[in-house]
N, C-alpha and C positions, 0 to 999 in steps of 0.2 A: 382435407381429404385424407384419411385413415388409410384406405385400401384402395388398390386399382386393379380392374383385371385387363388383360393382357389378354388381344383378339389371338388365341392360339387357335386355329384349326383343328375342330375334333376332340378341344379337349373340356372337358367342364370339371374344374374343383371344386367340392362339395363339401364344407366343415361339416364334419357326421356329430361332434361333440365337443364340451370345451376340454375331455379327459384322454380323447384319442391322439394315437400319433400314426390313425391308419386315414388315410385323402382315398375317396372313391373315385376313379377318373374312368367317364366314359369316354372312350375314344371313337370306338365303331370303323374299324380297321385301321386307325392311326399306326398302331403300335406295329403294324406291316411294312413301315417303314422307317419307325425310329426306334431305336432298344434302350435308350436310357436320358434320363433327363438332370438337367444342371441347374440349379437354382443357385441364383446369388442372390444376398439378403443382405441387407447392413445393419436394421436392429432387430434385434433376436430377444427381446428382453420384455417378457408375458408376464403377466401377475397371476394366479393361481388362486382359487377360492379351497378351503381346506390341506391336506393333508396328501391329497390325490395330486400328481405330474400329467397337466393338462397340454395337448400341442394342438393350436387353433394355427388358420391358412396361416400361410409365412409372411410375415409383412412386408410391406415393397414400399412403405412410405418414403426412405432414404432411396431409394432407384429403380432402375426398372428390374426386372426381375427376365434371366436370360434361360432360356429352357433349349441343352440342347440337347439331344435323342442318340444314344449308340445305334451303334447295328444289332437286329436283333435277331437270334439264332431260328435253325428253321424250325418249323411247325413239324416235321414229320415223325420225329420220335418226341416220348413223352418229358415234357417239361416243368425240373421242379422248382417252385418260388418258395420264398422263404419270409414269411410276414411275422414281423415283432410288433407286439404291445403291452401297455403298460398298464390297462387296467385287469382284473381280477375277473377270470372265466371261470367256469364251471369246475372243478375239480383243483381249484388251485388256489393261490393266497399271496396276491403283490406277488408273481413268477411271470418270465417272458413264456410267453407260449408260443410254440414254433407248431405254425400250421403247413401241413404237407399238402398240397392237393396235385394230386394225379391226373391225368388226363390219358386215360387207355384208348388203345386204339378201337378195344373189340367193340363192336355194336350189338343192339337189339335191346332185348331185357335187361341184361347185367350192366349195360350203360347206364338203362333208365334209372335201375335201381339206386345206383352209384349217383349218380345226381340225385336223387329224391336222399339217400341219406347224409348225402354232402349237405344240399339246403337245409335239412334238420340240426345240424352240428351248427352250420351257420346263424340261424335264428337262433338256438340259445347262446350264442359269444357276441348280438346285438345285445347295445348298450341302452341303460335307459337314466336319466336324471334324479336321484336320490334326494329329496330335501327332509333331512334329519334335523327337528326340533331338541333342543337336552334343555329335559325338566330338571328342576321346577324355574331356572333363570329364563328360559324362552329365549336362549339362544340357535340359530338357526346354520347348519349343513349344508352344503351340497357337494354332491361327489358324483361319477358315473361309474355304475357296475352293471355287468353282464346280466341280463334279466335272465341267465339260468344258473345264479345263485344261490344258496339257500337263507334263509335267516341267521342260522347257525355261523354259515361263513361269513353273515355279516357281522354279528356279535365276534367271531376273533379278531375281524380286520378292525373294529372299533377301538376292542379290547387293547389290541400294542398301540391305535394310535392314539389313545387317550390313558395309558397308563394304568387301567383299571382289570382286574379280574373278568373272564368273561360269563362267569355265575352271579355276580351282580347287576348284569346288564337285563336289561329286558326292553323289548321294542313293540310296541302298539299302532294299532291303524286305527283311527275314528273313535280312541278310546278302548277298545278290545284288546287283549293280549295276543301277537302274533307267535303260532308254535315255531318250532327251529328247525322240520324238517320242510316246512315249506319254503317256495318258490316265490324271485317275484312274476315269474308267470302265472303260478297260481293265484297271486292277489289280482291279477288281472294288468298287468302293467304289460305294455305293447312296446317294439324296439321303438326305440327312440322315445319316448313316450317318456313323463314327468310322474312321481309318486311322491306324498309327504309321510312321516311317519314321528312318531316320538319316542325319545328314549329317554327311559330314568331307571335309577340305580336304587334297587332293592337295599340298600345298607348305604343313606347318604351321610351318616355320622361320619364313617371310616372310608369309605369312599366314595368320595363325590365325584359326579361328574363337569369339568369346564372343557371348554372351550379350548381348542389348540390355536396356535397361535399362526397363523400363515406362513407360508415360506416369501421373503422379500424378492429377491430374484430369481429369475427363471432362463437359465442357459439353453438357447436352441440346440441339438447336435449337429454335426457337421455331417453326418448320413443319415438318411430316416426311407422310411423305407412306404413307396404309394401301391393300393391297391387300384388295379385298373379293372373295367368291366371288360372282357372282349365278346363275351355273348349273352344272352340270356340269363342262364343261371351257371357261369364261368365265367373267374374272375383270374386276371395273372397280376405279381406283387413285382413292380419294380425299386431295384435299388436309385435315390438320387442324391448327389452329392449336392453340399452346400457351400456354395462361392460367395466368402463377402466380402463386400466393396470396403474398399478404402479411402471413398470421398464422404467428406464428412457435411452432414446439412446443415444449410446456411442456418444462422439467426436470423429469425423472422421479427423478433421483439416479442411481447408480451404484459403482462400486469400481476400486482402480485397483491395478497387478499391483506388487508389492513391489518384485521383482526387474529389470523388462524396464521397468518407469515409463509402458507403458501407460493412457490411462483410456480405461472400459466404460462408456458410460451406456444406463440401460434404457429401451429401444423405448415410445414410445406409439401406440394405435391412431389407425389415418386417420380416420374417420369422429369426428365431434362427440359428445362424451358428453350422455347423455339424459338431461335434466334431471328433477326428480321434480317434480312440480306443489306448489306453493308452498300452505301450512293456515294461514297466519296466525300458527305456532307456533313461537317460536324452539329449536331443539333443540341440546344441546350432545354428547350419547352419539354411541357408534359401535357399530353393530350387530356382532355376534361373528360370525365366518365360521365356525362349527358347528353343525349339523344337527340337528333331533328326528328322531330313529327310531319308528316306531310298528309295532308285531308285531299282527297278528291272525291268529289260526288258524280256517279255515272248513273244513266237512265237507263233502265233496261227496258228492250223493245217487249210491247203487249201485242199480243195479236190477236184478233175477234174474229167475229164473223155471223155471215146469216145465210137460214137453214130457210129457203125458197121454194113454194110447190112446183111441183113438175114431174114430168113424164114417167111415173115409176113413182111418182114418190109425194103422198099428200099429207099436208099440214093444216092441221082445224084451225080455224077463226073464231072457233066461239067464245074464246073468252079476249079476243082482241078488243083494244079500245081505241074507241074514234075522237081524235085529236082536232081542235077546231085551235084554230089561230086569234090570240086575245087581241084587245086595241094596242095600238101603238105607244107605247112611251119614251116621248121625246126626253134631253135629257134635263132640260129647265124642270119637266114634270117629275124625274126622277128624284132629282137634287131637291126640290121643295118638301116631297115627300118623308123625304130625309130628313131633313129640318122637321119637317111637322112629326114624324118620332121623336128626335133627338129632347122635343121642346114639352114632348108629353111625359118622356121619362123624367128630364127635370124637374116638372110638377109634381109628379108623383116622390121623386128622389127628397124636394123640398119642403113637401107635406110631408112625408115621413120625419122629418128633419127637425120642421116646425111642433107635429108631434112629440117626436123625445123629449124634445127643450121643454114643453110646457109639460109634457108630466115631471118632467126631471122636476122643474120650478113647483110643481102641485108636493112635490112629496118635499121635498126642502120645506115648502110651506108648512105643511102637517107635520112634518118632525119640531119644524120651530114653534107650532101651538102646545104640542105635545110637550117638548121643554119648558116652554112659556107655564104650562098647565100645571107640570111638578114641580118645577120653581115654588108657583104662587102658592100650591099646594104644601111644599116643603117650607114654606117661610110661615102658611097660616099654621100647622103643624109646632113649628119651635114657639111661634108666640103662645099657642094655647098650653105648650108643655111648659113654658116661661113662667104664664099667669097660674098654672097648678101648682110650679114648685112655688111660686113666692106663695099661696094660700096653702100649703104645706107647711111651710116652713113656719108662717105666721100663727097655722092651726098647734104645732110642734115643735115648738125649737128645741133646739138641742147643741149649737156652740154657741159662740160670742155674736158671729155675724146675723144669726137667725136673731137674734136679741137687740143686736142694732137697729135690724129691720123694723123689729117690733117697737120700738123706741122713735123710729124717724116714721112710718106711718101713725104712731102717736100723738107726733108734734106737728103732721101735717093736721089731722083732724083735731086736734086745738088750734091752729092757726085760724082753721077754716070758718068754726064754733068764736073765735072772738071777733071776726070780723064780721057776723053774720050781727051777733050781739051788738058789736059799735054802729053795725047799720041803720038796726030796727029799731033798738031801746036806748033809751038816757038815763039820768038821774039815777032813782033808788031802783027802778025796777032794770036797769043795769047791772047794779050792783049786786042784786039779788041772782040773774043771770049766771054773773060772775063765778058767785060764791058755787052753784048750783056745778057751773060745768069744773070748777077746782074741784070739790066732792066728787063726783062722776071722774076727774081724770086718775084722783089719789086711790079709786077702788082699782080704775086698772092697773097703777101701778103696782098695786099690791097682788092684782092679780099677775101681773107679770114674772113679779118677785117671787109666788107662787109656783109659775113653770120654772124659772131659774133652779130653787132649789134643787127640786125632783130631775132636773135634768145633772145638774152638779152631781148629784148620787147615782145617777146612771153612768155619767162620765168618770167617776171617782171608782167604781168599780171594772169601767173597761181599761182606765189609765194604770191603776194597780196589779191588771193581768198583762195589758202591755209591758208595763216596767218589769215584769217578773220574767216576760216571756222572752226580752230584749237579754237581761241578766244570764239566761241559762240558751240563749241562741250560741251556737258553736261555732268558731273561726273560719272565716270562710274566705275563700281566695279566687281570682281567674285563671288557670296555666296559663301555658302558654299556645297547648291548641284549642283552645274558648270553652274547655269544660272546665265544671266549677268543684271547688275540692273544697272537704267539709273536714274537719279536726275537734275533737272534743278536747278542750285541758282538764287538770284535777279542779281549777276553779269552777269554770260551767257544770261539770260534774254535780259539784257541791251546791254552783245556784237553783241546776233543776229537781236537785231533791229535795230545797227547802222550797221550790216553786209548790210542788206533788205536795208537800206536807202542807202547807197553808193552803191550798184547794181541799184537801181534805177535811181540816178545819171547818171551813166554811159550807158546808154539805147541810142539807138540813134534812135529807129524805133519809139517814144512820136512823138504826134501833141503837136498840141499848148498850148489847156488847161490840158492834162495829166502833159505837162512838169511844168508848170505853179502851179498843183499841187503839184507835188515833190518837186519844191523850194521854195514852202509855206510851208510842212511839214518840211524841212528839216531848214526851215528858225526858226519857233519854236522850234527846239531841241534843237539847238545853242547856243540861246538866254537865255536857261537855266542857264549858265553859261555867266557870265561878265568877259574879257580876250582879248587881242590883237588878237588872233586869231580867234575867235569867230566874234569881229566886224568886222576885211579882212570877211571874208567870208560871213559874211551878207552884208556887202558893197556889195560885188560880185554880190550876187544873186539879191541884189535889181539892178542891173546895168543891168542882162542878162533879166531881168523881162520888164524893162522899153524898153530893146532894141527889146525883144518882142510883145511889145504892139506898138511898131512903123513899126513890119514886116520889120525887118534886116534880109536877109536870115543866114541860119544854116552853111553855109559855112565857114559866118564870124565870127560864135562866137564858132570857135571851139578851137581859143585859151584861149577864155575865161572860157566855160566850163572846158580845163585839169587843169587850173589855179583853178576852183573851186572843180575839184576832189581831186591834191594834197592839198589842205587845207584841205577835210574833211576826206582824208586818216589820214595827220598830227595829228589832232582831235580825230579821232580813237583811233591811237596809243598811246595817254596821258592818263597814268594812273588816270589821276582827271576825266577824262569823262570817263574812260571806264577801271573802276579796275582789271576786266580780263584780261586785255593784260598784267599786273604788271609783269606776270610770263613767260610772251613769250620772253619779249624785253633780249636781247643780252645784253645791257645793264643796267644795276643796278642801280634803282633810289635814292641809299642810297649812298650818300659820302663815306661814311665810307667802303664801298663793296669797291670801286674801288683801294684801296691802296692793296686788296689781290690779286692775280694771276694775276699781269701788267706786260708786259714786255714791252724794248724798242725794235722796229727793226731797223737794222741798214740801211736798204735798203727804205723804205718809212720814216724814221723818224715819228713814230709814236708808241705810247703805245697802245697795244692791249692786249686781253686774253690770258691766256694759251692755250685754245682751236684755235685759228687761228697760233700759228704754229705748222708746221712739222717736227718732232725729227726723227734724226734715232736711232738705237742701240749704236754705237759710238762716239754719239755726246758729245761734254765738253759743248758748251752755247747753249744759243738760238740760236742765229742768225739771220735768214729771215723770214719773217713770209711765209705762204703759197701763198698770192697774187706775192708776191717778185718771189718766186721761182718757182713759173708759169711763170712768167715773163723773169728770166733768160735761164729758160729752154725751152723755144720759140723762145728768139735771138740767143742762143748760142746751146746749145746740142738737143735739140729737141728729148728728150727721150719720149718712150710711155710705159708707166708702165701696161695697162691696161691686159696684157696675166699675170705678177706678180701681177696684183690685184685680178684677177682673181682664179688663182692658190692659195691666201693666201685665200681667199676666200670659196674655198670647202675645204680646209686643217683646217680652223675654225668650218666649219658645219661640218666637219668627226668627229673632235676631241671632239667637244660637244656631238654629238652622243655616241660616244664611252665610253669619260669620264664625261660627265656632267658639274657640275660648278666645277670639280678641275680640267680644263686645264687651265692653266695660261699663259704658254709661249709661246702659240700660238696668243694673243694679246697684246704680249709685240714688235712683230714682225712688220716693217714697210714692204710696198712696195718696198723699196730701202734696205733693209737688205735679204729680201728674192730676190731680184734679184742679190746681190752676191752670196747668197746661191747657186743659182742655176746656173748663168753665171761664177762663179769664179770656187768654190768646185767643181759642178757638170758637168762642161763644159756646160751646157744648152742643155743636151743629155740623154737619160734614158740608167739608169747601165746597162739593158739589151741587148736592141734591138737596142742602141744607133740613136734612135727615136728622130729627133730634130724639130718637128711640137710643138712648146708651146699651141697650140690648146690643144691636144689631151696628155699632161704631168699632172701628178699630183703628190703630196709629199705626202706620205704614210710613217706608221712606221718601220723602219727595227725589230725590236725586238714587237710585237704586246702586249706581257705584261707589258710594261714600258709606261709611256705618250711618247709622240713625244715631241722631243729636235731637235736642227742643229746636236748633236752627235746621235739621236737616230731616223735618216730619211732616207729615201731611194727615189731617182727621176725613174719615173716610168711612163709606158705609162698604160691608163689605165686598157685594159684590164690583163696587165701585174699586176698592182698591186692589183684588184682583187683577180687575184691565187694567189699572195703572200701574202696577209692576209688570207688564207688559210693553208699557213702550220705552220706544229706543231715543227718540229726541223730543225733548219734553217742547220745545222751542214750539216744534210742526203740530204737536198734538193740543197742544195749550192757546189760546189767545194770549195778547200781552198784557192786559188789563188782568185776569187772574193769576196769572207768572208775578205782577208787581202787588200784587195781593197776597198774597202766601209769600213773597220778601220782606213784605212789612213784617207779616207775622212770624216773619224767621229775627225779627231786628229785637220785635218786642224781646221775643223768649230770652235771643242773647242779652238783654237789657236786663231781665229777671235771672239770668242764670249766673252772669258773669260774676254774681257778688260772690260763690263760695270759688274759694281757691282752685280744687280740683277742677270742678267745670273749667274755670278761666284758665287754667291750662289744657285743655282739650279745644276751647277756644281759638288760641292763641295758634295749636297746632292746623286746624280748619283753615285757619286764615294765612297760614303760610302756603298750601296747597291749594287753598282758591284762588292766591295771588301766581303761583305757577302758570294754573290753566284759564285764567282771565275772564272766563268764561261762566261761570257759577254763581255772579254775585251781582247783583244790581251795581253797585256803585261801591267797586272793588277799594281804591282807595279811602274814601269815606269811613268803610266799613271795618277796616284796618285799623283806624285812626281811633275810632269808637271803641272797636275792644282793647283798644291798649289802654284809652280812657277809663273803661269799666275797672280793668285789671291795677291799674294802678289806684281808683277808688276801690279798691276788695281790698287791698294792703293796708291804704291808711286806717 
């Protein structure tokens, strides 16, 4: 509590403003008996907004506040008061103004008159609230002056208190220029009353206007002087002295702001706390600051009544109703009656009941045909889009696999064609057969041979814009907030303008002088460099230029043109003209590279990289390289790997998924190792449904918290293996007869896998961790005993 007012009899204090040092006190004959009053105060110390000396009530937070009254002289002769203030009246400039006011004895007119221009003088020395904006910062003012000031007086009082000329100042209302002989009566401002206004400085280069800077302290005086009302429009000014205490307020505590290093301390009340009357009794408790509640509920009396005919006074019947008394019910009749509701709403409550559940079960049902229906839908969907791409792809081929394809649907319909042959016919008209469907297979071959080429020339032109497009691709990186940062060097520079020049080249829709121009440009990049190759190729061009200028049609020099694109392919490709490619070529322009990862094949007689053959799991050498074994597998077995390329394929992306970068043994896996996996072990059939579409097969984990192994996999159709990487205990979900099923088949694989080294160490690790948790392995010991068996037969 900030302030307290103090029940004084007859007296009311009135902050008139936060600028005044004048208090309105109506007394209403008070003052008849007291002539002057005594304030004690203990903190005096007011903060002040501007430039203006503000005196607001006197504060009594520190104590009470003691008022006591002289004697006051008599009324009979005329009595002069003497009132100071501080702010800025009519005709003057920051000066105390000393008001007289008379009080004559005479009566009639010249009284009345004297009051009516007393009140005049007094309205304009009412204050009113000033709030002064200074452009262009929108710093904001307030002050109180006398609303019968003029403009003019305000621009001087601005003028010394902000240091500026008063011919720079200029002060506006609502945007408009205010003149400087005007009032702010005339702007229309009422005493006490609030007005805004704005001020800015005609000349801001040289004089600008800021902001003053507040006064910190503010000293009460120790006399101030209160106006009192004693009658209607008479007012008498007394003198009061200021008495301050010399008890100082306690510490209450407080908090202090983390941030701004502020301290709050909290307020005590002015007045003396009221001591409790002393028992004799030392007490050490503190009473709980919570409340008993007490509830009583009371009836209040109703009182009625009835309005009865009689003598004086009649009461109609006619809308009275005659009451006939029903049968009796006993309370056995009651109570059954009860019952027989009670027993009719729970039929009803149970048939609403019985309802829900079945539509609830109606619409489950109809959602599960509805699923049922796009399943069957979405499966008949991939099979027909299945059998289009493979008649696609057999109408089209265009890489290796489509050609496999074409090569093992070949050798099935020979299979088909010989056994029909050994069934019907014998002897010569066998033989004949024979001859018949070898003729018939050798045209397809060649018609095969036929797509091969034309597809190789299709490929041969997208591989040679890829390599060019890979050569002049710019550096490229991830920051570190996930966008991606692109950098040209002078190399790529250099790859994509020999890219641009060899697409030029190769244009065939150029006239005459377009062409004529490319083989000038291209004629100077060449020439850059001195080399066999360089002058073939300038030769060239100066050859197709001269056959040019003779009008040779385009016809005839289209051997000569591929003869001058492979030169400037070749060109290309040489690291001396074009160091970007250093890092594409296959091979290594260092000697010294070539003696690391050479093998020989036995099949083309030739040294090649490690990466051009194909290993499987089992293998002891090299062997063939992969052209080779494309090759035997085309004359001879005409296998198609691609449903086992397939299958290894989302069993890679599962397993990353699942495990990240620590699946290993899933890319130690060939094509030809996972097709025994799954043709040998698994019969090429899912353990469940024994589902043998390789389409729609996929190799999932039997054990879902171990990685995937050939010991730790399960063949599975997909929506089968789905739910089965959903359950939690294979034990409850499984019979024991398929559990020992799929163990065998976990014994086979380790029996076929253990021969190569790596697996039998990935082995050897399973088996240390299924012997921990005991639990995973049919015949823990046994199985133990076996792969160390296998592992020590892999060494010898």
């Amino acid at each position: 509590m900030s302030e307290h007012e103090h029940e004084t009899p007859g007296l009311e204090i009135e902050e008139q403003h936060a600028q005044e040092d004048e208090i309105v006190i109506d007394n209403e004959g008070a003052l008849n008996e007291t002539s002057g009053l005594k304030i004690e105060e203990e903190n005096a110390q007011k903060e002040v907004n501007g430039s203006v000396d503000s005196v607001n009530e006197p504060n009594t937070s520190a104590g009470s506040r003691e008022i006591s009254n002289a004697t006051e002289k008599e009324q009979s002769h005329p009595v002069e008061e003497v009132c100071t203030s501080t702010f800025l009246t009519s005709g003057e400039s920051a000066a105390e103004v000393t008001v007289q006011e008379d009080f004559p004895e005479e009566s009639g007119e010249d009284e009345a008159i004297d009051k009516k221009a007393n009140a005049s003088t007094d309205v304009k020395n009412y204050t009113a609230t000033v709030k002064v904006m200074l452009m262009p910062e929108g710093n904001m003012m307030t002050m109180a002056f006398a609303i019968g000031l003029s403009i003019k007086d305000l621009k001087r009082h601005f003028a010394n208190q902000l240091k500026v000329p008063s011919e720079v100042i200029q002060i506006s209302l609502e945007g408009r220029v205010v003149k400087e002989h005007r009032t702010l009566m005339d702007l229309g401002v009422q005493p006490h009353g609030t007005i805004q206004l704005e001020m800015f400085s005609t000349d801001p280069e040289y004089h600008p206007i800021r902001p003053v800077k507040p006064q910190q302290e503010y000293n009460m005086p120790d006399v101030i002087t209160v106006r009192v009302q004693t009658d209607t429009m008479a007012y008498q000014d007394v003198v009061v002295e200021i008495e301050r205490a010399t008890r100082r307020t306690a510490f209450l505590g407080g908090y202090r702001h983390k941030a701004a290093g502020t301290e709050y301390h909290h307020a005590a009340v002015q007045t003396m706390a009221r001591r409790k009357p002393d028992t004799g009794v030392e007490t050490f408790s503190r009473d709980t600051q919570t409340m008993s509640m007490r509830s009583q509920v009371q009836q209040c009396s109703n009182s009625t009544s009835t309005q009865m005919t009689r003598i004086g006074c009649y009461i109609s019947n006619a809308e009275d109703k005659l009451l006939a008394p029903g049968p009796y019910v006993t309370a056995d009749q009651y109570h059954a009656r009860r019952l027989q509701a009670v027993l009719t709403l729970q039929t009803y409550a149970r048939r609403w009941q019985a309802w829900r559940l079945t539509d609830m079960l109606r619409q489950d049902r109809e959602l599960r045909l509805a699923w049922v229906e796009r399943e069957e839908r979405r499966k008949t969907e991939e099979k027909e889009e299945q059998v289009r791409g493979e008649h696609r792809r057999r109408m089209n081929p265009q890489n290796k696999a489509d050609f496999a394809l074409l090569y093992n649907a070949l050798e099935k319909w020979r299979r088909e064609e010989v056994e029909e042959i050994d069934a019907m016919l014998t002897g010569a008209e066998r033989k004949a057969a024979l001859c018949a469907l070898l003729e018939k297979e050798t045209q397809l071959i060649a018609s095969i041979g036929r797509h091969r080429i034309a597809a190789s020339e299709k490929n041969h032109d997208k591989a040679v814009q890829a390599f060019l497009d890979k050569c002049a691709a710019p550096k490229r990186w991830r920051a570190f907030d996930g966008r991606m940062t692109q950098m040209d060097t002078p190399f790529t520079v250099r790859a994509k303008e020999l890219r641009d020049l060899y697409t030029s080249i190769n244009l065939t829709y150029l006239n005459q002088e377009e062409r004529l121009d490319v083989l000038l440009t291209l004629k100077h990049t060449v020439k850059e460099h001195e080399c066999k190759l360089t002058k073939d190729i300038v030769e060239l061009i100066d050859r197709e230029a001269d056959l040019l200028m003779r009008g040779v049609k385009e016809t005839n020099l289209e051997g000569l043109r591929k003869r001058i694109s492979t030169l400037v392919l070749q060109y290309i490709k040489t690291p001396t003209f074009n160091p970007e490619v250093a890092k594409i070529l296959k091979v290594p322009q260092d000697p010294t590279q070539l003696q690391k990862n050479i093998y020989f094949c036995g099949g083309c007689s030739r040294y090649l990289l490690s990466t051009d053959f194909s290993l499987t799991a089992n293998a002891r050498s090299v062997g063939q390289c992969r052209r080779c074994m494309e090759l035997d597998n085309e004359a001879r077995r005409r296998e198609d790997f691609s449903h086992y390329r397939t299958i290894l394929h989302r069993l890679r992306k599962a397993e990353a998924l699942a495990s990240g970068d620590t699946a290993k043994i899933t890319y130690l896996l060939q094509e030809q190792d996972l097709q025994y996996l799954v043709d040998v072990v698994w019969g090429a059939k899912s353990a469940l449904s024994a589902c043998s579409d390789l389409h729609d097969l996929v190799m999932v984990r039997w054990d879902r918290v171990w990685e995937w192994s050939p010991w730790n996999c399960v063949l599975l159709a997909k929506d089968e293996a789905s739910a089965h990487l959903k359950v939690e205990n294979l034990d409850q979900a499984y019979g024991v007869v398929f559990i020992r099923s799929v163990k065998h088949k976990h014994t086979l694989a380790k029996k076929y896998f253990s021969q190569i080294p790596i697996m039998a160490q990935y082995l050897q690790d399973v088996d240390s961790q299924s012997a921990a948790h005991c639990n995973l392995l049919v015949a823990r010991p046994i199985a133990t005993v076996t792969a160390r068996t296998l592992i020590n037969t892999s060494k010898t």
